[in-house]
Each structure stands twice: as C-alpha cells, then as structure tokens.
C-alpha positions in Angstrom: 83.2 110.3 93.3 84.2 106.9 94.4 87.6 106.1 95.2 89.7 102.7 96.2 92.8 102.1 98.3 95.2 100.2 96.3 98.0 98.2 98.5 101.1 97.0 96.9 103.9 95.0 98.7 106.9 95.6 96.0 110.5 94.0 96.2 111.9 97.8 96.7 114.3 96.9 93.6 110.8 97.5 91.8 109.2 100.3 93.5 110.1 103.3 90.9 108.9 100.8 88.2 105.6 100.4 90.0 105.0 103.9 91.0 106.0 105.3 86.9 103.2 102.6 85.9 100.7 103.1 87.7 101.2 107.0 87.1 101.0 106.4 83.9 97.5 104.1 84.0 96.3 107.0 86.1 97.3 107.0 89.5 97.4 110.5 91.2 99.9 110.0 94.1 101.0 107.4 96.2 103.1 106.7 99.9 105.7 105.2 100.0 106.5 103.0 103.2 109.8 102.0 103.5 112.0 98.3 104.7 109.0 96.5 105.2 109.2 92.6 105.7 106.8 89.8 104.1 106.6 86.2 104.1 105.2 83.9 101.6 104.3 80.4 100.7 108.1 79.2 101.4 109.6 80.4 105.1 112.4 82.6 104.2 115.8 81.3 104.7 118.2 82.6 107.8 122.1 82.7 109.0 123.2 82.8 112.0 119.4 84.1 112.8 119.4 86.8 110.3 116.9 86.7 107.8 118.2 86.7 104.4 115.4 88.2 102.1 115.1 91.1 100.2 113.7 94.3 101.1 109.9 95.3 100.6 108.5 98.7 100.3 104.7 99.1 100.7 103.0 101.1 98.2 99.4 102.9 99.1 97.5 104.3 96.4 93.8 106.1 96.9 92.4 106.0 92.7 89.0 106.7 91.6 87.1 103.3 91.4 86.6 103.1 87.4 90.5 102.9 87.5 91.3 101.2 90.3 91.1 97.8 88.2 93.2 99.0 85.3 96.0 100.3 87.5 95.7 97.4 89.7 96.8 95.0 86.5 99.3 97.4 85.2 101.4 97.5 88.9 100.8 94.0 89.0 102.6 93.4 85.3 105.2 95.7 86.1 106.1 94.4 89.0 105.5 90.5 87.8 103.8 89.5 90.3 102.6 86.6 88.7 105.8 85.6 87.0 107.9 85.3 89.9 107.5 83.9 93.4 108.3 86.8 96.2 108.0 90.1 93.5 105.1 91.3 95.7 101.3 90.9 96.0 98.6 94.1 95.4 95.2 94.3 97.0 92.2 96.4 96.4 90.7 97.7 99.6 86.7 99.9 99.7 87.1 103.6 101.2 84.2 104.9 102.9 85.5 108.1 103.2 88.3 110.6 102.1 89.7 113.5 102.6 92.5 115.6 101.6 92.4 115.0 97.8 90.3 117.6 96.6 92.8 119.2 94.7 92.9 115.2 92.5 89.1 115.4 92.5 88.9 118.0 90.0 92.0 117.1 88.0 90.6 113.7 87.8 86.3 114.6 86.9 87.2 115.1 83.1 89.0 111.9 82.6 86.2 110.1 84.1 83.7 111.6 82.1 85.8 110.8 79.5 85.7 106.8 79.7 82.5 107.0 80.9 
C-alpha cells in the first residue's frame, strides 16, 4: 500500500469543517498544528507593526494514494479555497516510507479493494 501526505494551510475558522470532510471522503487521522502564519499574493496589512491577519492552522493528512485526490478536492471545496483569496491552499506531497499506521492499513485494505 501506497500512501500520500496531504498538507492543508486552513483559516483556523475552517479547520473542523476541513477535518469532518475529509473524514468523511476517507481520511483516517490527521495533525493538527496550531497559530500558524501565511502570506499570499497581497502583503498582509499591519498597525502599529502588528500584523493584522487571521489565524492559520496546518493540517497534515497521511491517505492511501487512490484517495488522496478525492479528499484533496473535497478539503479544498470545504474550505473554498478557490472561492476566496486567503481560505488556505492544500498540497499533495509522495511518502517513501511510513510507519505507525498499521492499525489504518487494515481498516483501510477492503475499501480499496472495493473501488478498485
């Protein structure tokens, strides 16, 4: 079994949104990282040398790789990513190697023999 390391940057208003979703799609577990800062197109705006922008939480997700695409679209829907300008970005990433999951390796086997 194959698996992929899905990266979402969420506005941290969304985060429980993104993680029901992509539960839902088929996501097995996820980390949470808290109070993270991002910057996009447009340099956020400051007073007084405080950033004014909201909070971001990073999401990591490790998904067997003939979901990893499907769950990918679904956290970027719910979190409308494409709708609106700062919701977040999500990124697929290759893992070589895993460990630590075994326990998700047999819960997951018969629901990819299923769509396979």
């Amino acid at each position: 079994m194959h698996f992929k390391l899905l990266i979402a940057l969420v506005d941290d208003s969304s985060t429980n949104a993104v993680l029901e979703a992509a539960r839902r799609a088929g996501a097995t577990g996820s980390t949470v990282i808290s109070q993270a800062r991002g910057e996009g197109a447009k340099q956020t705006k400051t007073f007084f040398g405080m950033t004014l922008e909201a909070q971001m939480d990073v999401i990591l997700f490790v998904v067997e790789e003939h979901m990893s695409r499907h769950i990918l679209e679904t956290i970027a829907e719910v979190g409308q990513f494409d709708e609106k300008p700062g919701t977040g970005i999500a990124v697929k990433v290759d893992v070589e190697d895993v460990v630590g999951i075994s326990h998700q390796i047999h819960m997951l086997s018969s629901v990819i023999e299923e769509e396979l």
